[in-house]
ROLUMPA-960800 format. One record per atom (N, C-alpha, C): residue in three letters; x, y, z. Coordinates in steps of 0.02 Angstrom, whole numbers, padded with zeros to 5 digits, always signed. Layout:
% residues N
ALAXYZ...
% end
This chain:
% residues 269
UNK-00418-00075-01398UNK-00417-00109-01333UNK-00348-00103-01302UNK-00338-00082-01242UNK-00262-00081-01203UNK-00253-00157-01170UNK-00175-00151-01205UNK-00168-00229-01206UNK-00149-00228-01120UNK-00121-00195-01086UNK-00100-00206-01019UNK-00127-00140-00980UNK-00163-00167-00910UNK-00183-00088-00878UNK-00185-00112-00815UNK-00205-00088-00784UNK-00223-00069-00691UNK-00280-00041-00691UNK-00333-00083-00649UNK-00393-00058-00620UNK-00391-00056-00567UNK-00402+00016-00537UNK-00384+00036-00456UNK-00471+00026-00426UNK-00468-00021-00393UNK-00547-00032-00380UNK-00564+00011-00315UNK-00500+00044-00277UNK-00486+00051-00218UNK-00432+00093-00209UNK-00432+00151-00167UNK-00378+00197-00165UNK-00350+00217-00110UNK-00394+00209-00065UNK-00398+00243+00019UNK-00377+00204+00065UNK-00375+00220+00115UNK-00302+00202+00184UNK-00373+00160+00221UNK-00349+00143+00292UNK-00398+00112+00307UNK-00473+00135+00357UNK-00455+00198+00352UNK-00487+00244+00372UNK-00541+00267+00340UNK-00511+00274+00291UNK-00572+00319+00222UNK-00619+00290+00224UNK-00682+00353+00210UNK-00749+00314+00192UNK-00770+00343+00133UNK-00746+00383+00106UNK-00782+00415+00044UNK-00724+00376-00021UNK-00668+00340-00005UNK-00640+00292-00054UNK-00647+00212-00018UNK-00641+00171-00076UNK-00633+00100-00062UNK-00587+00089-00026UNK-00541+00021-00009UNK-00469+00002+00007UNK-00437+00018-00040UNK-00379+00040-00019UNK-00324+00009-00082UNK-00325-00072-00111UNK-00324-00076-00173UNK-00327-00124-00210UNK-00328-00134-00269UNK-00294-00159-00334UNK-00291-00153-00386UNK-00311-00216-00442UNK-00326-00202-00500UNK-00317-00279-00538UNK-00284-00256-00575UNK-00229-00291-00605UNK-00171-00279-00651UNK-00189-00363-00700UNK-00191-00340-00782UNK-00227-00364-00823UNK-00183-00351-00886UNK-00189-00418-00927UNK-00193-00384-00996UNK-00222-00454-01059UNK-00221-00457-01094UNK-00284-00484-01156UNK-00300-00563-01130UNK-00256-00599-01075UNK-00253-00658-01056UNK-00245-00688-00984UNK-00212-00630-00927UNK-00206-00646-00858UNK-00213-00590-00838UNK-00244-00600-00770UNK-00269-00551-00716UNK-00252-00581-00655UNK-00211-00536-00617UNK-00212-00525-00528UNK-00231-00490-00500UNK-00279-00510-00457UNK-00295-00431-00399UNK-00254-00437-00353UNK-00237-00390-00337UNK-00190-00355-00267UNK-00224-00359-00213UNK-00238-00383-00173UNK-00277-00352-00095UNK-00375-00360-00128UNK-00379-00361-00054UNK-00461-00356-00081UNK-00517-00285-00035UNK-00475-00242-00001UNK-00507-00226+00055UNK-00549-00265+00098UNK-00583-00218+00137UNK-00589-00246+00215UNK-00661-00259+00196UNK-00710-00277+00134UNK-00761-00295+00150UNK-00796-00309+00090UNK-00879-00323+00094UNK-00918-00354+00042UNK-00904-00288-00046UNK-00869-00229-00010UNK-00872-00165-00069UNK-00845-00207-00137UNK-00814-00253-00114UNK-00739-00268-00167UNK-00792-00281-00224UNK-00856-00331-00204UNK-00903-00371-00262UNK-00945-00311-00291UNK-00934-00255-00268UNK-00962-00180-00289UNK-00919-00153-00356UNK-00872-00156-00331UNK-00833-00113-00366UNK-00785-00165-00415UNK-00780-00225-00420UNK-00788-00264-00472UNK-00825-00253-00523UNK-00902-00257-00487UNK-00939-00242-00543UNK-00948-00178-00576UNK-00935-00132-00543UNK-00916-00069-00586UNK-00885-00061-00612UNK-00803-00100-00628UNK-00781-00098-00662UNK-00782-00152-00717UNK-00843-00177-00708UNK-00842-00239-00762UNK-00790-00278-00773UNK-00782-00307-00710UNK-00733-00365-00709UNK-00757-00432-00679UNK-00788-00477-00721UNK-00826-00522-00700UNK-00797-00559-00646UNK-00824-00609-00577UNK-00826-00622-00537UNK-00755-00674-00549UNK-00794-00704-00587UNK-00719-00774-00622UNK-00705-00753-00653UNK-00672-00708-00666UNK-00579-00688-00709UNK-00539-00673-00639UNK-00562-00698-00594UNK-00516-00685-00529UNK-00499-00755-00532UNK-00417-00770-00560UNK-00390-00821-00534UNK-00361-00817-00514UNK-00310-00770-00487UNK-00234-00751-00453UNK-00291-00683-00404UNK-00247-00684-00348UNK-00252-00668-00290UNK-00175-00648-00254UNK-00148-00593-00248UNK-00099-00602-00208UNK-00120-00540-00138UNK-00100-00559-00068UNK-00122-00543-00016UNK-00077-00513-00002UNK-00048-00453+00022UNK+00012-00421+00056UNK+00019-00422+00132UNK-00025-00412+00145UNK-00039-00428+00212UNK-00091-00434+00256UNK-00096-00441+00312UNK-00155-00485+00370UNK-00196-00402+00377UNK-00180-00362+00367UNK-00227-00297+00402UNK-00291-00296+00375UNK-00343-00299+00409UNK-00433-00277+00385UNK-00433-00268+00322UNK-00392-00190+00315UNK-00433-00152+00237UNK-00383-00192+00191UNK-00360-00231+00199UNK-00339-00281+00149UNK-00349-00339+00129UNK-00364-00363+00181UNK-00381-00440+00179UNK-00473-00465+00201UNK-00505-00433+00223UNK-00562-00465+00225UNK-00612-00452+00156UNK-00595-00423+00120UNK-00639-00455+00065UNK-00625-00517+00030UNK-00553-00530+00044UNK-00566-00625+00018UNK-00601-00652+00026UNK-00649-00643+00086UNK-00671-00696+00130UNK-00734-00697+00073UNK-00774-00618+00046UNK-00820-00610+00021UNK-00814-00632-00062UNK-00738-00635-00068UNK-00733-00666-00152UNK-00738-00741-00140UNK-00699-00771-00083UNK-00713-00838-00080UNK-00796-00861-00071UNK-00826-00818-00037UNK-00895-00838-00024UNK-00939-00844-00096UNK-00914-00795-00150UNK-00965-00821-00200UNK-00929-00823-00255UNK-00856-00820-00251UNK-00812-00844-00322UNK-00803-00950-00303UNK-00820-00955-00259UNK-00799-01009-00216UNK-00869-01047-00253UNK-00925-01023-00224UNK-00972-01046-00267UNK-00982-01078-00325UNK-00948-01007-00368UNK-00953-01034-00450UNK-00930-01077-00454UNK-00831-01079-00417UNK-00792-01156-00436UNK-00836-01216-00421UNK-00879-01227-00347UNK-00906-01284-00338UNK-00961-01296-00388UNK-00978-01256-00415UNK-01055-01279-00473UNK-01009-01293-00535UNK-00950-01271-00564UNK-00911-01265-00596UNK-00912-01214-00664UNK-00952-01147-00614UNK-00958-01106-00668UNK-00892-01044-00681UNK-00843-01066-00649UNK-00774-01031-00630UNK-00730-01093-00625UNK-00676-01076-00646UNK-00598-01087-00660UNK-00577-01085-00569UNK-00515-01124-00546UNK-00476-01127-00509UNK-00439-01068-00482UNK-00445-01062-00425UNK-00406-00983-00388UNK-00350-00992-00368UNK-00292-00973-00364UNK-00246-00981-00335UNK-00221-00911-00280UNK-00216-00909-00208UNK-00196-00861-00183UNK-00129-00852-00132UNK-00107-00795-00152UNK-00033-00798-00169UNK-00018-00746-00079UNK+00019-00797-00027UNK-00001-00744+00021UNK+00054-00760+00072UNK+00070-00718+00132UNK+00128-00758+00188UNK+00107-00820+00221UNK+00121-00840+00244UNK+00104-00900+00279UNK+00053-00897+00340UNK+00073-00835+00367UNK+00039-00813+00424UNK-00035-00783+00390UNK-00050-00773+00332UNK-00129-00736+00301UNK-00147-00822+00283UNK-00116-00860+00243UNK-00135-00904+00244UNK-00160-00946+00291UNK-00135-00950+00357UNK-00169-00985+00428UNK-00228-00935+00444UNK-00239-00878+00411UNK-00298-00850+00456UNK-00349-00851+00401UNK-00313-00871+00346UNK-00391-00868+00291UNK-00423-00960+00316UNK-00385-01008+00324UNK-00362-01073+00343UNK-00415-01075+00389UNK-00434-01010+00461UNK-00450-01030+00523UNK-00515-00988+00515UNK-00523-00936+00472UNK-00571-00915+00485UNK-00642-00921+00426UNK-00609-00936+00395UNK-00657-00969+00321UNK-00693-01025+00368UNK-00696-01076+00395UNK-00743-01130+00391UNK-00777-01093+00448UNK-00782-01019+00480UNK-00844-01000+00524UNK-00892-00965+00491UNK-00864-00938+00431UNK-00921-00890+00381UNK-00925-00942+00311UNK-00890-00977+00290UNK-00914-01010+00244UNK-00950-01057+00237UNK-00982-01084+00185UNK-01013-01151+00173UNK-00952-01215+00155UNK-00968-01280+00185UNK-00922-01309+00156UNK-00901-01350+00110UNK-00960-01312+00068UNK-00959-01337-00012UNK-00885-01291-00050UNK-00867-01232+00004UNK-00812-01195-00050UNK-00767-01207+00006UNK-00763-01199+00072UNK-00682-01244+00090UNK-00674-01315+00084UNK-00710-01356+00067UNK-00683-01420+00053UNK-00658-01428-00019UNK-00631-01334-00067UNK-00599-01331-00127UNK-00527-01320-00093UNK-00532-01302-00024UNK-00447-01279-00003UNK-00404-01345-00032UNK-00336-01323-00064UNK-00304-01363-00081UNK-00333-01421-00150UNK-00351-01385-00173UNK-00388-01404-00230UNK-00389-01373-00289UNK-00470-01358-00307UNK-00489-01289-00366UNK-00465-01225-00316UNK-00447-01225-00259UNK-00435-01142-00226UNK-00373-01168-00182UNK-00296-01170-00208UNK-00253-01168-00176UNK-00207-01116-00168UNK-00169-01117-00105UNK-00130-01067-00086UNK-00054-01071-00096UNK-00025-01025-00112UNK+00036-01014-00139UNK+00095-00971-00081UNK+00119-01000-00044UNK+00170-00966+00002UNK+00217-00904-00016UNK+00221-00845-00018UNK+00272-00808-00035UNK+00309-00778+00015UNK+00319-00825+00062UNK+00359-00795+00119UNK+00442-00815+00084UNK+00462-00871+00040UNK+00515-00875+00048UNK+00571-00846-00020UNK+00515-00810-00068UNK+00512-00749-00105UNK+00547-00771-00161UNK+00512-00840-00168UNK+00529-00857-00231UNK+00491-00847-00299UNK+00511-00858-00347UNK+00491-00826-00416UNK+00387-00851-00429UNK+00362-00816-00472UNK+00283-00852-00458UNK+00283-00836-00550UNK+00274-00870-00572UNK+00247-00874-00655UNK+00189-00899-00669UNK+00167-00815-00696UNK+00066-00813-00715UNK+00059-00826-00781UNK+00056-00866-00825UNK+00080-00875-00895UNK+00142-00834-00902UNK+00139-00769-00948UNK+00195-00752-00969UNK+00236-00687-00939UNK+00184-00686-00875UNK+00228-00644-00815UNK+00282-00647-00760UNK+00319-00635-00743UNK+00336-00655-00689UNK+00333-00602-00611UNK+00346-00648-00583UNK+00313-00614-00506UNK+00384-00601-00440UNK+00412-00581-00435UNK+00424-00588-00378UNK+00430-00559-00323UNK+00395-00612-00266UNK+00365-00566-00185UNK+00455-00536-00152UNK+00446-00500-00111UNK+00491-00475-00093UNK+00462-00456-00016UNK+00520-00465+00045UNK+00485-00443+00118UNK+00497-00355+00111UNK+00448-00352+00125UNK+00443-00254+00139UNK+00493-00237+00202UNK+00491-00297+00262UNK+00535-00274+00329UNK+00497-00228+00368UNK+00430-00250+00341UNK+00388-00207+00406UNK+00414-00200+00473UNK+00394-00130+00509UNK+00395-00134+00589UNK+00341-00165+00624UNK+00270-00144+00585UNK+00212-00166+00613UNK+00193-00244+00614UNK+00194-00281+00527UNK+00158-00338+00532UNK+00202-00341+00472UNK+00214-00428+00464UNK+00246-00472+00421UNK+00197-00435+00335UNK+00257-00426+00277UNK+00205-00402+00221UNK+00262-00405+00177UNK+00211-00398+00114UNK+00259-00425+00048UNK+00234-00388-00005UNK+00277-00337-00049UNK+00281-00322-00108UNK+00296-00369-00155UNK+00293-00347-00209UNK+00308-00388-00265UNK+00342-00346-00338UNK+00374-00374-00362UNK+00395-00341-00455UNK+00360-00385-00485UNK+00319-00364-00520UNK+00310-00421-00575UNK+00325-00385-00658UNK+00346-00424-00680UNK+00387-00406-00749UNK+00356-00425-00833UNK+00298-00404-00868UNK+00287-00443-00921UNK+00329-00463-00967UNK+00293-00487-01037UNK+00349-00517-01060UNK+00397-00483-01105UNK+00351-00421-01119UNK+00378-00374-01158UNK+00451-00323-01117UNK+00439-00344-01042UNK+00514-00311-01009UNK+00492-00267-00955UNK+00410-00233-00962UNK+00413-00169-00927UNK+00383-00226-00855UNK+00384-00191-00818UNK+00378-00214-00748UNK+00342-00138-00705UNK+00325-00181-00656UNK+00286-00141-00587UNK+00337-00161-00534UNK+00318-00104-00495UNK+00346-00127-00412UNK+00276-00103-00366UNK+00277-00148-00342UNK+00203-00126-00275UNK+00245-00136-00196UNK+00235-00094-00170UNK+00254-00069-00117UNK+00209-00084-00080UNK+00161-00115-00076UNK+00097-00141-00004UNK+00071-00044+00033UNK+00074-00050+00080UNK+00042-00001+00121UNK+00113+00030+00163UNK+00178+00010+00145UNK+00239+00029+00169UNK+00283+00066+00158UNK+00334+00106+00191UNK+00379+00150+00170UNK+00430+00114+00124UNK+00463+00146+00077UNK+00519+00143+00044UNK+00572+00142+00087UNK+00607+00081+00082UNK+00660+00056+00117UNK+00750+00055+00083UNK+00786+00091+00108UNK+00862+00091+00087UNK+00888+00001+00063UNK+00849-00017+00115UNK+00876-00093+00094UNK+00838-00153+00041UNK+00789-00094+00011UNK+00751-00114-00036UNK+00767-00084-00099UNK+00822-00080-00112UNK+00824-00037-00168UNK+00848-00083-00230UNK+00860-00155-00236UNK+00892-00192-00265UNK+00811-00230-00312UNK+00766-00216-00239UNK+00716-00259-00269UNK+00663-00196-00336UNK+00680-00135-00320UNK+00641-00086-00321UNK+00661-00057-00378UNK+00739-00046-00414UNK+00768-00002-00453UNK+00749-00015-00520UNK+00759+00062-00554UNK+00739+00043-00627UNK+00677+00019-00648UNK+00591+00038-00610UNK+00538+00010-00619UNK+00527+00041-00674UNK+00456+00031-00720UNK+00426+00058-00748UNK+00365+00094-00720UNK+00344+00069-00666UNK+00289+00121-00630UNK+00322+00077-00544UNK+00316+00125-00498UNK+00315+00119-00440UNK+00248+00150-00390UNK+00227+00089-00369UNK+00158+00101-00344UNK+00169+00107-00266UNK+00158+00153-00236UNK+00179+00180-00161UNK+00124+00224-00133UNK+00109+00183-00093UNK+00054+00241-00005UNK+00084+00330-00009UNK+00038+00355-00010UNK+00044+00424-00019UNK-00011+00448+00060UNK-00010+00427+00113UNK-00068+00426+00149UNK-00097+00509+00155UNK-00033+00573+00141UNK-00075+00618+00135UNK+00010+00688+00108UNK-00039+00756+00101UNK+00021+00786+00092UNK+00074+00786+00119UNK+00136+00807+00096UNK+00180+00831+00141UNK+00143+00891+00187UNK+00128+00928+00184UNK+00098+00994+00234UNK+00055+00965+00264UNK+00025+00936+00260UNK-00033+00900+00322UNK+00007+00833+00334UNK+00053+00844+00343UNK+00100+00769+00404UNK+00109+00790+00458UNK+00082+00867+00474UNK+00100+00876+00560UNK+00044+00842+00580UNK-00019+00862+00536UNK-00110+00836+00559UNK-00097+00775+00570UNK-00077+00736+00497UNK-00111+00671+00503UNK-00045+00614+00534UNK+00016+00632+00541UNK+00068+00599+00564UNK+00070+00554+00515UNK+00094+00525+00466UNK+00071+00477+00430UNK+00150+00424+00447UNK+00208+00456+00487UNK+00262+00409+00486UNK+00229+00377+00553UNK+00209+00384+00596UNK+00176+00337+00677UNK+00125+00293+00647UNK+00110+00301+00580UNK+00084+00230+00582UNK+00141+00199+00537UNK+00159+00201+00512UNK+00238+00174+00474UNK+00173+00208+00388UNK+00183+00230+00366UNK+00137+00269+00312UNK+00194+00314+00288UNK+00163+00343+00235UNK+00206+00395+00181UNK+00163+00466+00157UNK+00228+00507+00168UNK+00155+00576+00127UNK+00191+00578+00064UNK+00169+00630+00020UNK+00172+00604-00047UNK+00246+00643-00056UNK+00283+00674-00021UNK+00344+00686-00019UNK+00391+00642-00032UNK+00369+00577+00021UNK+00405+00526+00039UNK+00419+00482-00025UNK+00344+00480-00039UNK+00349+00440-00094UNK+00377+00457-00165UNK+00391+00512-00173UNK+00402+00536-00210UNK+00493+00553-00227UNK+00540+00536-00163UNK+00590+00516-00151UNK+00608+00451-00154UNK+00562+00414-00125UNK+00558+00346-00176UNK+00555+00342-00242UNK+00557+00363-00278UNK+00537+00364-00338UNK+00583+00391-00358UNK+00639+00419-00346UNK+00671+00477-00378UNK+00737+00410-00361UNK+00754+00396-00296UNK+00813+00362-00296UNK+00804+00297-00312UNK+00734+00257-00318UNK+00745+00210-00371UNK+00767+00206-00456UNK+00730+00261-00450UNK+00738+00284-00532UNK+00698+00260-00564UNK+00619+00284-00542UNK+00562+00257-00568UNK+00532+00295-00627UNK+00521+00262-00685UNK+00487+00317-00735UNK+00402+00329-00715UNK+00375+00304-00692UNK+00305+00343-00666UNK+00298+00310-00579UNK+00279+00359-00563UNK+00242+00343-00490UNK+00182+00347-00487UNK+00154+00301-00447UNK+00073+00289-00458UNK+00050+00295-00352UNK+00007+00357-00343UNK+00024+00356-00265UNK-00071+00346-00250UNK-00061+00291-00195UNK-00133+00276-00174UNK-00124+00263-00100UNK-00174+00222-00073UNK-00205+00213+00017UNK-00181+00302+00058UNK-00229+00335+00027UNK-00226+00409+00043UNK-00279+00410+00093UNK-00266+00459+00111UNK-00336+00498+00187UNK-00393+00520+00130UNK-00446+00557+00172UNK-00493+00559+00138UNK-00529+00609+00158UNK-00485+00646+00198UNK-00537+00680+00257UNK-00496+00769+00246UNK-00443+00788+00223UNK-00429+00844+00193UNK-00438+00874+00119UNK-00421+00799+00067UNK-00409+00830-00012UNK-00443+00793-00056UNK-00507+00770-00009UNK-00591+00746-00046UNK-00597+00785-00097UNK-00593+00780-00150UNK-00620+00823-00227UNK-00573+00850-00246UNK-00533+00862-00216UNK-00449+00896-00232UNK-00402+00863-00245UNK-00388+00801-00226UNK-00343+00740-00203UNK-00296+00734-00271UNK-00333+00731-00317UNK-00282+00733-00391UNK-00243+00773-00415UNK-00251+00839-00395UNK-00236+00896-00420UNK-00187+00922-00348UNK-00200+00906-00284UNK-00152+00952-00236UNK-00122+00879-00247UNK-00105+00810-00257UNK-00052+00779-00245UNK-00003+00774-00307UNK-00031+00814-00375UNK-00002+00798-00422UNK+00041+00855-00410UNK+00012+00919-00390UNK+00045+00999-00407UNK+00104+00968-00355UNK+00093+00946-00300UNK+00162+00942-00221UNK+00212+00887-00256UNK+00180+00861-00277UNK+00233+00779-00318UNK+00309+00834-00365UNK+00270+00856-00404UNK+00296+00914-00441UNK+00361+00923-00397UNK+00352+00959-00331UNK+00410+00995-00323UNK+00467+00962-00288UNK+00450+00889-00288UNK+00512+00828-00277UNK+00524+00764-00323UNK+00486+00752-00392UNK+00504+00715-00431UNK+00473+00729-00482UNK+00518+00710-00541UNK+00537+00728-00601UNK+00508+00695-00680UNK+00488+00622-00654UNK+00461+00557-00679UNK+00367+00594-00688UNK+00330+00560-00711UNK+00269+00535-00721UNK+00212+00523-00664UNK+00189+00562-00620UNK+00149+00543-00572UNK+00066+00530-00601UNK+00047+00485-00570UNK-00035+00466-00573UNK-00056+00453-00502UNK-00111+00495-00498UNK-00142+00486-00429UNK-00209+00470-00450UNK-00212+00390-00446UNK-00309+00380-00502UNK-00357+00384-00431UNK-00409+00384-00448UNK-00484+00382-00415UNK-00499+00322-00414UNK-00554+00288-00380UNK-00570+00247-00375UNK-00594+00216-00431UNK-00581+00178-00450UNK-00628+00146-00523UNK-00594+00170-00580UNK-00519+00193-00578UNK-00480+00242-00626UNK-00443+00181-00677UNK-00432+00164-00735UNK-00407+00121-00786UNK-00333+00143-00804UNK-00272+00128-00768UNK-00203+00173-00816UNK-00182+00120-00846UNK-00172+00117-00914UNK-00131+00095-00964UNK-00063+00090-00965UNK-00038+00037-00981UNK+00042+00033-00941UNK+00078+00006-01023
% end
């Protein structure tokens, strides 16, 4: 059994239709967080494909307000919300800016029942990480960090087990010079690859503030990351190829460990 892994339930930008959202569960023999939920009912799909029962979702952390990230809460609250009120599930806690929190706040009591928002602040409370202070999941620790978006307010995170090795998640954002304090020395660095370097004239991937796997891959090199893990990719050039042309291009700008998983892909950390 792998005591610590990543289930990528979700790989694709917000465009893609032949991948999920980006979105991950990061796990090991006792706590689980999912990352993001994408933009819809898929998330309770691809849960169950990966055989990750409904309630082992107690941690939740939100990066930011965009669609393919945030509206499948609405669909975990709608029937993880459930179980808590019958009490066939454990307490949620979701970990988010302040500003995702007022819109889960405003838009939950028009699609929900209010047998599961009258758990807000309760069995389903919310956890502020705008002011990027430390978050302890039993024997992990967490901490959110501002990305300094151009587009919309968003938050990475390190979280560190207890054994030392740590992640860095980068949300859907470029690698930042003034992020390098929060970023250095990871054990895997997880970063938007939205498409090759050679197809960035096609797909422009810096006009949406996005990364091609060049980019990311310079991230990785001046943090001084021992593996890079590159996801929220296009979908519409390197469909069936995607593993193999981003691993061969990674190659010819960093030096470290690249993984580019598939949807429903398990890496062992």
């Amino acid at each position: 059994m792998v005591s610590k892994k990543i289930t990528f339930l979700g790989t694709g930008a917000a465009d893609a239709t032949k991948y999920y959202h980006s979105c991950f569960y990061i796990q090991d023999e006792s706590i689980g967080l999912l990352v993001d939920a994408g933009g819809g009912n898929g998330i309770l799909s691809q849960l169950e494909k990966a055989d990750i029962p409904l309630e082992n979702i107690r941690h939740l952390f939100v990066t930011h307000k965009h669609i393919d990230h945030l509206f499948g809460v609405f669909w975990i609250l709608r029937f993880l919300g459930a179980k808590i009120a019958k009490e066939k599930a454990e307490d949620l806690t979701i970990y988010a800016p302040q500003s995702v929190i007022k819109i889960i706040r405003d838009i939950a009591p028009i699609f929900l029942k209010d047998k599961v928002t009258k758990l807000f602040d309760g069995k389903i409370s919310f956890h502020p990480i705008d002011k990027g202070n430390e978050i302890t999941i039993g024997s992990w620790t967490i901490k959110p960090f501002d990305l300094r978006s151009e587009k919309e307010e968003q938050y990475g995170f390190r979280l560190r087990f207890n054994d030392g090795k740590n992640i860095v998640c980068l949300g859907d954002e470029p690698y930042k010079e003034s992020l390098l304090e929060s970023c250095k020395n990871t054990d895997y660095l997880i970063h938007n690859a939205f498409c090759l370097e050679r197809d960035s004239e096609r797909f422009k991937p810096h006009d949406m503030h996005h990364s091609s796997v060049k980019d990311a891959c310079e991230a990785a090199s001046v943090t001084n990351a021992k593996n890079l893990i590159l996801i929220h990719t296009e979908d519409k050039a390197t469909f069936g190829t995607r593993k193999t042309a981003y691993t061969e291009e990674a190659a010819t700008y960093y030096k470290g460990t690249v993984i580019v998983p598939d949807d429903l892909e398990v890496v062992a950390l």
